[in-house]
N, C-alpha and C positions, 0 to 999 in steps of 0.2 A: 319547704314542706307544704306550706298553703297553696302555691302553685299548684304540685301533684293534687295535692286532696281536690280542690277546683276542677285540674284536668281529669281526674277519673270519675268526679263528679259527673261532669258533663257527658261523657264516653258513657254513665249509664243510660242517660237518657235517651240517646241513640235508638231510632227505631231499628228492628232485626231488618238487615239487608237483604235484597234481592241478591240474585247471581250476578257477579260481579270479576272484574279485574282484579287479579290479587295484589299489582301495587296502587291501586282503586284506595281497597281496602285498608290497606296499609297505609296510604295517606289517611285515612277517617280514623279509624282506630287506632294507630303504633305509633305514628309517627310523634303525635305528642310528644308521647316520653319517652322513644326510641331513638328520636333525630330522623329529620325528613332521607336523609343519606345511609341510614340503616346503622350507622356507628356507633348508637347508642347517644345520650343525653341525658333527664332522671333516671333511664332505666338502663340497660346495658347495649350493649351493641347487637344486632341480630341477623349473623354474616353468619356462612358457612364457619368459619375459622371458631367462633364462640358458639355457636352450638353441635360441637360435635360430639357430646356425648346426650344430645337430648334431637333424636330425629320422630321419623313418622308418629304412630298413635301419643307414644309418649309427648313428644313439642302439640300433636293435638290437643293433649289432655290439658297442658298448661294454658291453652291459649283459651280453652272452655270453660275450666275451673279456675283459672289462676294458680298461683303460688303462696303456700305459706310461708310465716317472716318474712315477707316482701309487700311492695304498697301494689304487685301486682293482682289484678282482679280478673274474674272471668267473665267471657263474652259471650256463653252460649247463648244469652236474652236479646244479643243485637246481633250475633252473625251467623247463621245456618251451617249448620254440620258440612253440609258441602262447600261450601267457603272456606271454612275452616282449614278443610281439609290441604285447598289451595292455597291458601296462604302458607302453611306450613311449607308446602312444595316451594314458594315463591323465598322464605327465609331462606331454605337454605339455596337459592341460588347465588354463585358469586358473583360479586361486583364485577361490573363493566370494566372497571380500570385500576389499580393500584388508589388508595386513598392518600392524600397529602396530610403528615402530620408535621409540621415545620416547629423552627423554634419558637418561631409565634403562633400558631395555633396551643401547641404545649404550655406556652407560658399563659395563654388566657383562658386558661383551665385551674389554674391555681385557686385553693380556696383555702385561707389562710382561717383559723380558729382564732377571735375576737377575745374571745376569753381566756388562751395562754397566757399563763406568766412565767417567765422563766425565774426556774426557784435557785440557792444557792446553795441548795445541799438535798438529798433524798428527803422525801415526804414522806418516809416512812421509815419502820425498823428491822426491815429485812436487810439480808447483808446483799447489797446490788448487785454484787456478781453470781449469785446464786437465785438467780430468778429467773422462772420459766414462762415463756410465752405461748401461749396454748391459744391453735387454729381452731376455732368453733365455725364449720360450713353449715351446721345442720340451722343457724337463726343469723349468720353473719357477725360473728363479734369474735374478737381476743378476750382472754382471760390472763392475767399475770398473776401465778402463785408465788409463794413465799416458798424457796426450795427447802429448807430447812422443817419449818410448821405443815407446806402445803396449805397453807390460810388463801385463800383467795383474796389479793388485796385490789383489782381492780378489776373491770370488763368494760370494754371499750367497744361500737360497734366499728365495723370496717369496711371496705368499699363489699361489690360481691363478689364471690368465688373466688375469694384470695386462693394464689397458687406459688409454689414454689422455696417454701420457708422464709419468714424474718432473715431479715440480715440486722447488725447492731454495729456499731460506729466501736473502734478498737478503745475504750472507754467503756462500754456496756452503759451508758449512759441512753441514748436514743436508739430506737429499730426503728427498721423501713420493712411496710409487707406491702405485696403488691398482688392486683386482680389480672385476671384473664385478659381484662376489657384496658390494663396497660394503667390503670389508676396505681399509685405510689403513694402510702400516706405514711408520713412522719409522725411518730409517739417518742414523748421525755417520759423517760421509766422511774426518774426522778418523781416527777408531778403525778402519775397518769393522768397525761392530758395528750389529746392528740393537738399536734403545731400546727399540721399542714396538709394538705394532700393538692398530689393534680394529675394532669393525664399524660402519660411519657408514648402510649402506645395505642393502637385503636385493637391489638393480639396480641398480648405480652407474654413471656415463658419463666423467667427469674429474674431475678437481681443479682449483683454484686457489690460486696462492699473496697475500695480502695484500701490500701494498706495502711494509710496516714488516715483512714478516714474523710477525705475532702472529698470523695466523688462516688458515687453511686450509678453504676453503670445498671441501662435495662435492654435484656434482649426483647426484641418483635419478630414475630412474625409477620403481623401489616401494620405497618407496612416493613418492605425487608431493611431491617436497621438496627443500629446501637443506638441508643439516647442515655449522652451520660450528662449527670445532674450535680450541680453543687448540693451537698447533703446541708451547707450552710442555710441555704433559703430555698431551695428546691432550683435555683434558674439554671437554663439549661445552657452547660459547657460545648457541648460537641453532640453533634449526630453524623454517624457513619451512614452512608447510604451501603449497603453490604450488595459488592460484586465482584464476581471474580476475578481472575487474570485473562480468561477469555470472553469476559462480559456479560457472563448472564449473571443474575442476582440468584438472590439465597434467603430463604428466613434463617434465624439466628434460633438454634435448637437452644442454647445454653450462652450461659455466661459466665466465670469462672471468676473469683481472685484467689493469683498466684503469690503471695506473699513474697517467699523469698526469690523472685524475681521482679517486683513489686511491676506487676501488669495485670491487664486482663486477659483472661484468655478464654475464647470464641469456640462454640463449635455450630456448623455451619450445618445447614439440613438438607442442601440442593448442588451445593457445587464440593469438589473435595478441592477442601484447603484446610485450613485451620489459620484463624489471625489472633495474633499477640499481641496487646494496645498496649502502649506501656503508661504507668501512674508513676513514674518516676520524669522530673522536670530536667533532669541532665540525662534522661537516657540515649543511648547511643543512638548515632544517623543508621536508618536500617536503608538498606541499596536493593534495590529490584531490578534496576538494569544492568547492563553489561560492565560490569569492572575491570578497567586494566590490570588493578594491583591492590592487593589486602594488605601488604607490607603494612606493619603498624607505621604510624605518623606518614606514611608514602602512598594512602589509597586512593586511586586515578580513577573518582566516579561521582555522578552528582547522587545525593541523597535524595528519596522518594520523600521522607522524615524523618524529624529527630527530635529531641526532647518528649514533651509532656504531649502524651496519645498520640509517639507515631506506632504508626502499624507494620507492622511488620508480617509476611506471609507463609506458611508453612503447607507447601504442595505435599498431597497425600494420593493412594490409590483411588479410594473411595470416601464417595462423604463418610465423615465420624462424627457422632456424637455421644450424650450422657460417658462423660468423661471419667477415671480414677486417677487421682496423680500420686505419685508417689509421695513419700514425705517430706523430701529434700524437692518435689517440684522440678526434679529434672526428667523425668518422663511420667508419661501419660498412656493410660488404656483406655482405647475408643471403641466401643460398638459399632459394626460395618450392618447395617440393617438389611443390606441387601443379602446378606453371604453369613454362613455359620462359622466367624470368623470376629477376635478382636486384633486389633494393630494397634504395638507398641509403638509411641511416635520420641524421638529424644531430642526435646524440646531445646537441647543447649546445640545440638547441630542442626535441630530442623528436618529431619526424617524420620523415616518409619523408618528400625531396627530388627522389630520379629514381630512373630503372629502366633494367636495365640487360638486353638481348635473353643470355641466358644460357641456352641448351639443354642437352642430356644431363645433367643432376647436376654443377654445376661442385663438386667439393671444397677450400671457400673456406678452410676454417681448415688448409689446406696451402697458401692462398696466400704471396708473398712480395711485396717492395717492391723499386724501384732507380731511381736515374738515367738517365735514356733522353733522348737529347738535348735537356736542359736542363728537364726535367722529370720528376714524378715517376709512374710509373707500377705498376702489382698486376699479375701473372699467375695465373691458377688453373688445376690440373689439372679435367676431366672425368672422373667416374666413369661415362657412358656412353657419351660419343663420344671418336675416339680424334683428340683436340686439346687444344691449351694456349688459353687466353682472355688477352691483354693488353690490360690497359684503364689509360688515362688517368685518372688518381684524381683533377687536379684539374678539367676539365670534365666527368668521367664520361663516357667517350662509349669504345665496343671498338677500340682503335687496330688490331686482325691478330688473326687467329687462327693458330696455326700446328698444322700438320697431325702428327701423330706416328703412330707402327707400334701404336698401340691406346689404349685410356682406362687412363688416368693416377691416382695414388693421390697422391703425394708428389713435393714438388718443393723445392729447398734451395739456396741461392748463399751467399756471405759478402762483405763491403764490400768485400776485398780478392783476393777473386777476378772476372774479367771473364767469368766463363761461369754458367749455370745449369744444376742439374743435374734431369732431370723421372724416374723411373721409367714404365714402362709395367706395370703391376700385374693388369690384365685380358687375357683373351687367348691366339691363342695364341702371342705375342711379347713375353710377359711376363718372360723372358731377356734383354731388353733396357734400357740406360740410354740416354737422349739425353741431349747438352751440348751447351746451346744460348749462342752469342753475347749477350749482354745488349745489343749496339751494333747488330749486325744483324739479330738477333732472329731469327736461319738457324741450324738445327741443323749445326756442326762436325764432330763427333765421335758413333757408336753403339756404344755397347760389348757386347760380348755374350761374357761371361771364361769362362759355364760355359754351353752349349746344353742348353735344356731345363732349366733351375732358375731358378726366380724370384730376381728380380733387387730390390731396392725401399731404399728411405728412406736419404737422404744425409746426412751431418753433417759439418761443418768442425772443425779445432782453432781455438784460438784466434786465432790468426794467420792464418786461411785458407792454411796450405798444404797442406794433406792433407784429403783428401776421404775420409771412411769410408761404406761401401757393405755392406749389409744378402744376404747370399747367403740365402735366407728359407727356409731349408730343414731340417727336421729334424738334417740332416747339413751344415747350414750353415757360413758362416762371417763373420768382416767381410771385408772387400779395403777396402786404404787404398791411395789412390792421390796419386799427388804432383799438388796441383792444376793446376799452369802446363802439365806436358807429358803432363796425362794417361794416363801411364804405373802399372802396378800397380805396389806397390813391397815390400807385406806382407800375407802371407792369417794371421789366425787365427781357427783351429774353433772355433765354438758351434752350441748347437742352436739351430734358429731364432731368429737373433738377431730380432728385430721389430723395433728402432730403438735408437737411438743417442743420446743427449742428453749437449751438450758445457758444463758448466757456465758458463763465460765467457758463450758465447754465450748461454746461458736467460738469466742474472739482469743482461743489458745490452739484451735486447730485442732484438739483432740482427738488422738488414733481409730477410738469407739464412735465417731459421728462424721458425718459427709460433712464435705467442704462445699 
């Protein structure tokens, strides 16, 4: 921290530039705490791939004024509007070449907290598996409540722009969240104290937790790869360089754990395939070449791999990704981005099976599961039309669409509640929540608590009776609402909370919440 304060220190002093070279400037200015290679270093990475939701005037405005909750400051006093202007052009150009993030690079990125202790029992009197961990983007920190009281019993700060939900070790003991810029930090939910953190990605998309808990796999997009991690000390097990069968490479959209196949499972953003890594250390020899003979005990072929992370390959039509799996994990529904189209893939033969008429962007890995008369059926929000999609999982066929107030982000139930709850995230009725019947599949209830503030991402306690609701706003907050009468019942402030993850519910798989 003395470092940065020193480095921005000195950056004020900085007389205002002439006209100049935009990576000129970027060595004078950024590089400090951005890393001379753009990759980030105190500050974040400043590639195309990490800023793509902040381009022209906007990446101006930040580079001017700075950023709040950040130790970023503004330059207007040393660098001319017209500079600026180039600079921002000069971020977002891409790198010359794929970046090297090796296992030794990764590993001297580790920064271990001095001051953990690991304790013998929880630090507190909440029941451990009913505790939620709450994404605050709007100042960079977690919150963990007490699901029961809702007491805030801890707030943690976190790298930036955590994406992609916590994951928690099959214990509920430890979560892993992780940033854009590919940082992974370790928290004991025990102590709240954060263990560890380091750097797995220089573009990171999610994590996965292992079934046993020993391995924490992360998808990248840069570079194109897997990095999976002992969750024990963070060192790094395996990196997949991600390419296909005809040799071009791939960012990794996603990363999956399939339990009861006990793997990972991949979805790829560039080539169609899908790969299955397996977290099982006896798992079978998977063969990709030519086999003489499958006969059990009789197969005439050498194995590509076997045991613990081999890979195994599943050819598709077209890339897929933001995946639904069934509940038993033996098929999956993939988003084809190119085409208004999802493909059914059945993951225990390795093909696509059927297709499924899917328009606007359905956002399948906010799908959910449930009972609908005497079967079982998936709903998925759309990210461009403003509808929900219920589909029959086991003859695959779109049972109703139902119509809502705009396109949808997130959507959340629990076994023991009879409603579903959808956000409307786009729009200009993005203030709204629908709760929809599970039985009649008819929206009931629209909430609208704050006009004009985004409204989004549902989570249940353990028990499903409190519904916690995302107010998405710098000057946010949650609203827990009593589930049966849909009534508000408790608001507390954060800064943009982004979501909510209820530990019971992650490490049980529940019907009501993505996997």
């Amino acid at each position: 921290m003395i470092r940065r304060i020193i480095s921005l220190s000195l950056l004020a002093l900085t007389p205002l530039s002439a006209q100049g070279e935009p990576a000129v400037l970027y060595a004078t200015h950024c590089a400090v705490c951005h890393g001379d290679d753009r990759l980030g270093s105190l500050g974040p990475a400043l590639i195309p791939e990490s800023l793509r939701r902040l381009k022209g005037e906007m990446l101006e405005a930040v580079i001017a004024k700075g950023r709040i909750s950040t130790q970023m400051p503004g330059f207007d006093a040393q660098i001319s509007a017209a500079d600026i202007t180039e600079l921002a052009a000069y971020l977002h150009t891409p790198l010359p070449e794929m970046p090297v993030w090796d296992a030794d690079r990764i590993s001297g990125t580790l920064e271990v907290n001095p001051d953990y202790v690991a304790p013998d029992a929880p630090q507190h009197d909440a029941d451990p598996l009913n505790i939620f961990v709450v994404v605050e983007t709007g100042d960079h920190h977690i919150s963990v409540l007490d699901g029961d009281t809702f007491d805030v019993l801890a707030r943690l700060p976190t790298p930036l722009a955590v994406h992609g939900g916590p994951k928690f070790t099959p214990d509920g003991r430890f979560t892993f969240v992780m940033s854009r810029d590919g940082w992974v930090q370790k928290i004991d939910l025990w102590s709240m104290q954060e263990v560890a953190r380091l750097r797995a990605g220089v573009n990171s998309r999610n994590i996965a937790m292992s079934k046993d808990g020993k391995y924490l796999a992360v998808a990248n997009y840069l570079p194109h790869s897997l990095t999976i991690l002992s969750t024990a000390d963070m060192s790094v097990e395996r990196i997949f360089d991600v390419v296909g069968k005809d040799g071009e490479s791939s960012r990794v959209s996603a990363v999956y754990q399939a339990p009861q196949r006990d793997s990972f499972i991949l979805a790829l953003k560039d080539i169609p395939e899908i790969w299955e890594v397996a977290t099982d250390p006896n798992a079978d020899p998977v063969y990709e070449g030519f086999v003489h003979s499958r006969e059990k005990g009789m197969v005439e072929a050498i194995a590509s791999s076997e045991g613990l992370f081999a890979r195994r390959r599943i050819e598709v039509t077209e890339p897929l990704d933001d995946f639904f799996f069934t509940p038993d994990y033996r098929f999956l529904i993939g988003a084809a981005r190119e085409s208004d189209r999802g493909a059914v893939v059945n993951l225990n033969v390795g093909r696509e099976t059927h297709e499924l008429p899917l328009s606007g962007l359905p956002h399948l890995g906010s799908g959910i599961s449930w009972e609908y008369q005497g079967r079982r059926v998936m709903a998925t929000p759309h990210l461009r039309e403003a509808k929900l999609s219920v589909i029959d999982i086991q003859n695959w066929e779109v049972l109703t669409q139902i119509d809502t107030d705009g396109p949808g982000f997130f959507m959340r139930s629990h076994e023991n509640s009879p409603y579903v709850w959808a956000d409307v995230f786009f729009g200009p009725n993005r203030d709204v929540m629908h709760v929809i019947d599970k039985q009649t599949l008819e929206i009931v209830k629209t909430l609208r608590p704050v006009p004009g503030k985004t409204l989004a991402h549902v989570e249940f306690d353990r028990e499903g009776r409190h519904a916690l609701v995302s107010l998405w706003e710098d000057d946010g907050a949650i609203l827990i609402y009593d589930a049966q009468t849909l009534e508000e019942v408790k608001r507390l402030p954060m800064s943009k909370p982004s979501g909510k993850y209820n530990v019971f519910n992650k490490i049980t798989f529940s019907d009501g919440t993505s996997h």
